[in-house]
C-alpha positions as CSV (number, residue, x, y, z in Angstrom):
1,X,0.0,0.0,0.0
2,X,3.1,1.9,-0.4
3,X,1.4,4.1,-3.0
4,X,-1.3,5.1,-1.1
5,X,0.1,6.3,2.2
6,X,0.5,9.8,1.3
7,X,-3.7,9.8,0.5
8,X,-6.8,10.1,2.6
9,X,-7.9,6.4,3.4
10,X,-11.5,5.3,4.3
11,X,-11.7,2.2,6.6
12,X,-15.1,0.2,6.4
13,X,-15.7,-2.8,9.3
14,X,-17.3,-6.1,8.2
15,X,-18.6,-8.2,10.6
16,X,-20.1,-10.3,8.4
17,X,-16.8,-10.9,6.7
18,X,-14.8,-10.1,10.0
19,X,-12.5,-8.2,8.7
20,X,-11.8,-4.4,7.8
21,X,-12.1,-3.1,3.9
22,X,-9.6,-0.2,3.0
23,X,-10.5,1.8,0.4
24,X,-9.0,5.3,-1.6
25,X,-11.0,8.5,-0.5
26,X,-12.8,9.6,-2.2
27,X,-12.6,7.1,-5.0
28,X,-13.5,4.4,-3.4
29,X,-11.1,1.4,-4.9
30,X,-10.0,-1.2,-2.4
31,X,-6.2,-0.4,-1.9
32,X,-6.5,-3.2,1.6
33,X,-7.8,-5.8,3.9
34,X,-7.3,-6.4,7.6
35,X,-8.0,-9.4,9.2
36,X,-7.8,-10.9,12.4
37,X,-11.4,-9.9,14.0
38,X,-13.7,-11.2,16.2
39,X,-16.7,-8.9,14.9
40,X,-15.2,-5.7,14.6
41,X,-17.3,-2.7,15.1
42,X,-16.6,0.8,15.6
43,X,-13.6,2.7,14.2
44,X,-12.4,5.8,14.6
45,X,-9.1,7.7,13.7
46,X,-6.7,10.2,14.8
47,X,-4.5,13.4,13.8
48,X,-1.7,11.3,12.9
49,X,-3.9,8.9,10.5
50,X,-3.7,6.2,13.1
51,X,-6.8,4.0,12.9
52,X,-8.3,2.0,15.7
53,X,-10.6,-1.2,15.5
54,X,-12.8,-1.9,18.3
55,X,-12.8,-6.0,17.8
56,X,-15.5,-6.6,20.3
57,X,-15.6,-10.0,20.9
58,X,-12.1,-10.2,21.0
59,X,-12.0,-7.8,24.1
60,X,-9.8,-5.5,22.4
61,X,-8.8,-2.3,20.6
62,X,-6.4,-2.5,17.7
63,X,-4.4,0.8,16.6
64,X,-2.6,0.4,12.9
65,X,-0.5,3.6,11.3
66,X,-2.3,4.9,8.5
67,X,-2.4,2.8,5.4
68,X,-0.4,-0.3,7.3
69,X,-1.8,-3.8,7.3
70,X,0.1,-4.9,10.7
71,X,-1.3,-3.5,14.1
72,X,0.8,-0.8,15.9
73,X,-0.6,-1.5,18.7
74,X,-3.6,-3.4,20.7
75,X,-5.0,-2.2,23.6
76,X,-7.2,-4.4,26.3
77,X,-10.4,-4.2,27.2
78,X,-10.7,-7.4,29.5
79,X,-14.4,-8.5,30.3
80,X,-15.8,-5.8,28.1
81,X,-16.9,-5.8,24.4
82,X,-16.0,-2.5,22.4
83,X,-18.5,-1.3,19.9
84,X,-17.2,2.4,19.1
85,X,-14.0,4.8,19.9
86,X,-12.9,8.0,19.4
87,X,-10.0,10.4,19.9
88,X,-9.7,13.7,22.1
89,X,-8.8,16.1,19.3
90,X,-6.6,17.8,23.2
91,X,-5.8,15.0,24.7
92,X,-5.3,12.3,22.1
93,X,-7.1,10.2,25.0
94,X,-8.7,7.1,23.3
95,X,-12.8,6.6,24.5
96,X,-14.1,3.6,23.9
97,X,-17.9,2.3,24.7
98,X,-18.3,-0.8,26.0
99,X,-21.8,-2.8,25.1
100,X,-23.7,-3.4,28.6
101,X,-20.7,-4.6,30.1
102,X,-21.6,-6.5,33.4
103,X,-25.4,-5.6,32.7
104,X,-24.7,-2.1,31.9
105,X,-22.7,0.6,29.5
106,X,-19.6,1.7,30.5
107,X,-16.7,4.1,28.8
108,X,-13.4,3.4,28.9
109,X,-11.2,6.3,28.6
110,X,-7.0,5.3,27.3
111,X,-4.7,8.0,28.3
112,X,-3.2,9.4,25.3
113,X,-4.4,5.9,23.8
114,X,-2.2,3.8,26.0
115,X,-2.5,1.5,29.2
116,X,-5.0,0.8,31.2
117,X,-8.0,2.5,31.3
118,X,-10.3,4.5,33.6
119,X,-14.1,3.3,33.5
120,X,-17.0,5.1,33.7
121,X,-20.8,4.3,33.7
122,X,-23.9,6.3,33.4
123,X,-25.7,4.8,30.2
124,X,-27.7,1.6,30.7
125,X,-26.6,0.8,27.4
126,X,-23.9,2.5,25.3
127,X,-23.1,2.7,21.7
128,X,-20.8,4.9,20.8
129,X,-19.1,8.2,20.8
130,X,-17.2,11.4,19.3
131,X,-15.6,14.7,21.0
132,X,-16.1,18.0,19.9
133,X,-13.9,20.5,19.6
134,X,-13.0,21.3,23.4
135,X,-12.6,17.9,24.3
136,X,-16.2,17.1,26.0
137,X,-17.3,13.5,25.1
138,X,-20.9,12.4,24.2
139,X,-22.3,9.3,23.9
140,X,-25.0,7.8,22.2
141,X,-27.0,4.9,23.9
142,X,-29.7,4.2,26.0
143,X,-30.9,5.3,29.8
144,X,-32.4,2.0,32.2
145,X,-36.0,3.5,32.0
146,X,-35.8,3.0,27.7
147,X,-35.6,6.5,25.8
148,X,-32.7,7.1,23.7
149,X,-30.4,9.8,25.0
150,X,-26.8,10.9,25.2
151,X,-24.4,11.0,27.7
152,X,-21.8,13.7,28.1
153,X,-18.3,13.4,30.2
154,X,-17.4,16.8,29.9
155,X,-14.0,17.3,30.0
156,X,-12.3,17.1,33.5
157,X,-15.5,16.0,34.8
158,X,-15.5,12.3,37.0
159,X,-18.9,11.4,36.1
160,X,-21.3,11.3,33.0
161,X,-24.3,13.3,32.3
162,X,-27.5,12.2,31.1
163,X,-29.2,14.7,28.4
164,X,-32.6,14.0,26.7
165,X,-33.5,13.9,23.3
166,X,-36.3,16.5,22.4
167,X,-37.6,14.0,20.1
168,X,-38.5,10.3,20.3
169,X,-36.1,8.5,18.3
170,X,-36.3,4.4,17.6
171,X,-32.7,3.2,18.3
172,X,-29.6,5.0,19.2
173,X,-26.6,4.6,16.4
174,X,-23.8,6.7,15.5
175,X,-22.7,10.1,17.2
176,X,-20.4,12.8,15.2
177,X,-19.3,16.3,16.1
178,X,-19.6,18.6,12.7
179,X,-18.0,21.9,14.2
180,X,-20.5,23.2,15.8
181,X,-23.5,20.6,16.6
182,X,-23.5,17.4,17.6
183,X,-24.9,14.7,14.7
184,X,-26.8,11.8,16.1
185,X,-28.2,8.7,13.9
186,X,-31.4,7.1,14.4
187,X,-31.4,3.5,13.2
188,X,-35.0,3.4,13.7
189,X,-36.4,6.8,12.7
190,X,-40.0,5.1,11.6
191,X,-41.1,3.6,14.5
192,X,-42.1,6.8,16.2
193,X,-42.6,8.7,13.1
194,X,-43.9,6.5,9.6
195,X,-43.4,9.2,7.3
196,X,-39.6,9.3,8.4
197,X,-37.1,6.6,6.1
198,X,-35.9,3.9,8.7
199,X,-32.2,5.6,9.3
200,X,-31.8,9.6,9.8
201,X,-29.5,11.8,11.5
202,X,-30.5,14.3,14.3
203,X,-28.2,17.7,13.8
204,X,-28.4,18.8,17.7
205,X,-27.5,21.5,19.7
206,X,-27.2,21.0,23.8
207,X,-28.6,23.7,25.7
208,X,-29.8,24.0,29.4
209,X,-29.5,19.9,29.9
210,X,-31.5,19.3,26.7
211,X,-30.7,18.1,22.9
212,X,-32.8,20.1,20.8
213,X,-33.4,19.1,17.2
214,X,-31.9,21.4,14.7
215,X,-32.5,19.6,11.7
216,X,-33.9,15.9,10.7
217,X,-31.7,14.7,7.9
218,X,-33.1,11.4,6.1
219,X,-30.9,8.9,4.5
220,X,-33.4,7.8,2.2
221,X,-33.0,4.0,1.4
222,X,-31.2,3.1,4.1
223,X,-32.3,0.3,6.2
224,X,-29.6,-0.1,8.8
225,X,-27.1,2.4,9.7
226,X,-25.1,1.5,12.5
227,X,-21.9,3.8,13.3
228,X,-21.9,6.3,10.7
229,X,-18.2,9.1,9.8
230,X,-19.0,12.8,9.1
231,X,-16.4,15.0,7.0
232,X,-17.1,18.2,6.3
233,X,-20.4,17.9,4.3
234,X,-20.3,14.2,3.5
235,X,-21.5,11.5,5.6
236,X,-20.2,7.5,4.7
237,X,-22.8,5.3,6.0
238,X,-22.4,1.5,6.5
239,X,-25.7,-0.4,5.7
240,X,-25.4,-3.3,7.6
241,X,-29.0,-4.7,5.9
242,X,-28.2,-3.4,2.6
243,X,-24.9,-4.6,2.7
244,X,-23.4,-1.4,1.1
245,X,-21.8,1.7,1.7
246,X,-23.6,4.8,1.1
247,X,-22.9,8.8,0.6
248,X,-24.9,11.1,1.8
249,X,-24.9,15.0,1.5
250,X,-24.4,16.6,5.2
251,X,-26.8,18.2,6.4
252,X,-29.3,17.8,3.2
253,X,-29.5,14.0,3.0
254,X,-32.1,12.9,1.0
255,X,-30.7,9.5,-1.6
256,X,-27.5,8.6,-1.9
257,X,-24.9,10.8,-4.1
258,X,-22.7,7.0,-4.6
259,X,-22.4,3.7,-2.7
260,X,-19.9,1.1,-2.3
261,X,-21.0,-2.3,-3.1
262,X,-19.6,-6.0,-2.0
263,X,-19.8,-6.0,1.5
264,X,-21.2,-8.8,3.8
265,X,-22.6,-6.7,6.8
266,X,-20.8,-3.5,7.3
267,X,-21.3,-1.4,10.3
268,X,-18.4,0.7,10.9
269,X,-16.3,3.5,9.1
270,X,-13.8,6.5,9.5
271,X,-11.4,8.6,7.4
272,X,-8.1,8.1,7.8
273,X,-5.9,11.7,6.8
């Protein structure tokens, strides 16, 4: 992949096939595979290109260097099972959300994406997870009495916050930071609302504890977008039920400008610069 390092990469998780698709950005040609997974969910990417791969039933993290096939690192996540990451754009602190681990969500936060990590709960069930710009960390998930809402570990804070949703949405998904709102996916848009496409994405802004609703962005023909990757005003979404990749316009939406096809059951993406 010599030829490629120097160019923006897109990593897609399969874990159907159990493995992760690389691909040029934004061309699209498979330039890579990694392999090794149990299930790998979640990725997410840093300032240096470095990509990780939450490989959830594996327990595990795995960091590669952008555009390398061999892992630069793995990081453990014993007893847990990682489903989504991210990177403090201050810290370079690695966040990871752990699926209902001992009967609940937790967090586990990787100092400067190395050792062992400090835990956190609040969310009866976690999903996953993205900073913004001053390094607060939200969360996307579930509270124990049902509704969808996000959590927030603000930065320096020791414990997480619970925000509602001022809307009902069906399922939690992905959660992205676009400069100045927080963009949350709905996997299950329909069920509240039948003249909303299954999968949309909630453009959000937090104010006095709550998540108002900006803007309701459709991704029309999607059926089952897990973790979805914002950049700048496109958003990749893995369709894990139409087993493609799929374009969207941020914060428009609306069909698909292009999709990637040939994928098994892909749920996972992010950019690697």
């Amino acid at each position: 992949m010599a030829a490629t390092k120097s160019k923006s990469l897109l990593y897609v998780s399969d874990i159907g096939n159990e493995d992760v698709q690389i691909f040029s950005y934004p061309a699209g040609k498979l330039v890579g595979t990694l392999t090794g997974f149990n299930e790998p969910n979640g990725l997410c990417s840093d300032s240096n290109g470095n990509v990780f791969v939450t490989d959830a039933y594996n327990n595990r993290i795995v960091e590669y260097a952008h555009g390398e096939t061999q892992p630069l690192a793995v990081l453990s996540d014993t007893g847990a099972t990682p489903i989504g990451c991210a990177v403090g754009p201050t810290t370079g602190d690695l966040a990871v959300t752990n699926y209902q681990h001992l009967a609940y969500g937790t967090i586990a936060i990787y100092a400067h994406a190395q050792g062992t990590p400090t835990v956190y709960t609040g969310l009866w069930i976690t999903f996953f997870c993205t900073y913004d710009g001053s390094g607060n960390l939200f969360i996307s998930g579930f509270d124990a009495k049902g509704p969808v809402v996000i959590g927030e570990l603000a930065k320096g804070a020791s414990q997480v916050a619970i925000i509602p949703i001022g809307t009902q949405a069906g399922w939690a998904g992905g959660i992205s930071w676009d400069g100045h709102h927080l963009a949350l996916g709905d996997q299950y848009a329909s069920k509240f609302n039948p003249s909303q496409p299954n999968n949309v994405i909630y453009q959000l802004t937090i104010k006095d504890d709550l998540a108002s609703v900006n803007k309701t962005m459709p991704l029309n023909g999607a059926e089952d977008v897990v973790q979805f990757w914002l950049r700048g005003k496109t958003v990749v979404a893995p369709d894990s039920s139409n087993e493609n990749v799929g374009f969207f316009k941020y914060p428009k939406g609306g069909n698909p400008t292009k999709a990637l096809q040939g994928f098994y059951e892909p749920v996972g993406a992010t950019i690697s610069k």
